[in-house]
C-alpha positions, 0 to 999 in steps of 0.5 A, spaced: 500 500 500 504 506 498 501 512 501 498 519 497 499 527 498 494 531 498 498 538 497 494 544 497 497 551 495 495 557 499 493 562 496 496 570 499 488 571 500 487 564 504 493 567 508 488 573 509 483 570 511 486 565 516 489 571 519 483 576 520 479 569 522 484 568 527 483 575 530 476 575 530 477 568 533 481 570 538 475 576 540 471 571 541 474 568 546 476 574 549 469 576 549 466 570 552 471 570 558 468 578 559 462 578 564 455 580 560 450 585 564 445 582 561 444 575 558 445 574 550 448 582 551 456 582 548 459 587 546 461 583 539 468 586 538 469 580 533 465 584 528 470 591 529 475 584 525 469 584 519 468 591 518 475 592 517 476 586 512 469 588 509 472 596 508 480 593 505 479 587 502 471 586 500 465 583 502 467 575 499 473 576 504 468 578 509 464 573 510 469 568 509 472 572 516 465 571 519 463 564 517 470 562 520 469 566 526 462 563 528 464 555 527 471 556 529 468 559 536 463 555 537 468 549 537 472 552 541 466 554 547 463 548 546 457 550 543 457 547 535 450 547 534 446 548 540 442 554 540 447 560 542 450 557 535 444 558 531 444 565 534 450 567 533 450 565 526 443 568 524 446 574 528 452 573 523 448 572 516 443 578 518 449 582 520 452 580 513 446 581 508 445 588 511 453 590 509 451 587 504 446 592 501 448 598 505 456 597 501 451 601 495 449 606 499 454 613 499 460 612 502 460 619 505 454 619 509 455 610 510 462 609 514 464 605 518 460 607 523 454 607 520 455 600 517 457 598 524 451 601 527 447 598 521 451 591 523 450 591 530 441 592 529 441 586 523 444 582 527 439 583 533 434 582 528 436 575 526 437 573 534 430 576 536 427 572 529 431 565 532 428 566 538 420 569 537 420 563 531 423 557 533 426 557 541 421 562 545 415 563 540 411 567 544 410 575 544 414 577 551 420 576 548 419 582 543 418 586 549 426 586 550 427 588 544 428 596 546 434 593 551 437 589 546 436 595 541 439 600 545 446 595 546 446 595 539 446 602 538 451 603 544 456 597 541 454 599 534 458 606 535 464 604 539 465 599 535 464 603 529 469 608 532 474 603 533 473 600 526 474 607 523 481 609 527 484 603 525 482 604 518 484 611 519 491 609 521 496 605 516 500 599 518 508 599 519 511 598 513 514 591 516 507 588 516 506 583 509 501 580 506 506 575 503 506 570 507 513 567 510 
């Protein structure tokens, strides 16, 4: 029996995405160590990861970020296809179709921070969605909506803000998309 390798090449822009996943990742991480005010309420500092990739390099590279983060998270926290995953990914899908669409919007007036804050209200949308249609289906759940709104306002914004700094401020020289 003689035994076969498979050899995958890389590309520059696999060697983007691992990267950027990988930050998002390690936010996820970071973020789920944080204590939550409220349950279900982060502050979703991976998505600062997203708008910057969305802002450098695209909404295909964006995405790819966003799925790596959501499966890889959730494998790493224990919660590969429980319900928190289901909502983090149709939080995640949510946030991405509104990006998606607001891209056309004029760069002007739509910003980072206004992506962000856009971002951050979608991704409640999809969470409350799940959580009305399949896990609590009743109408008492709406009535938490103003709460989830307003963090969503307050994260949206700084997250946004923070988003908006780094794509202000260039990266050293010595930093290379080329991969060693």
């Amino acid at each position: 029996m003689t035994a076969s390798t498979i050899k995958l090449n890389a590309s520059p822009e696999d060697h983007r995405i691992a990267r950027m996943a990988a930050l998002a990742i390690g936010l996820t991480l970071m973020e789920a160590a944080l204590p939550s005010p409220l349950p279900g309420v982060k502050p979703g500092l991976a998505n600062i990861v997203t708008l910057l990739v969305l802002k450098q390099h695209g909404m295909r590279t964006a995405a790819w970020v966003s799925a790596l983060r959501v499966v890889a998270g959730s494998l790493l926290l224990g919660s590969f296809l429980t319900p928190g995953f289901f909502l983090s990914a149709g939080g995640a899908m949510a946030s991405l179709a509104v990006l998606w669409l607001a891209q056309r919007l004029p760069e002007q007036l739509f910003g980072a921070v206004s992506l962000s804050i856009l971002a951050a209200f979608a991704h409640i949308a999809g969470q409350m969605a799940i959580v009305y249609f399949w896990l609590i289906p009743t109408s008492g759940v709406l009535y938490l909506t103003p709460v989830f709104a307003a963090a969503a306002l307050v994260f949206g914004l700084v997250n946004g803000l923070v988003a908006a700094h780094l794509l202000a401020t260039p990266l050293p020289a010595t930093v290379s998309e080329e991969p060693a």
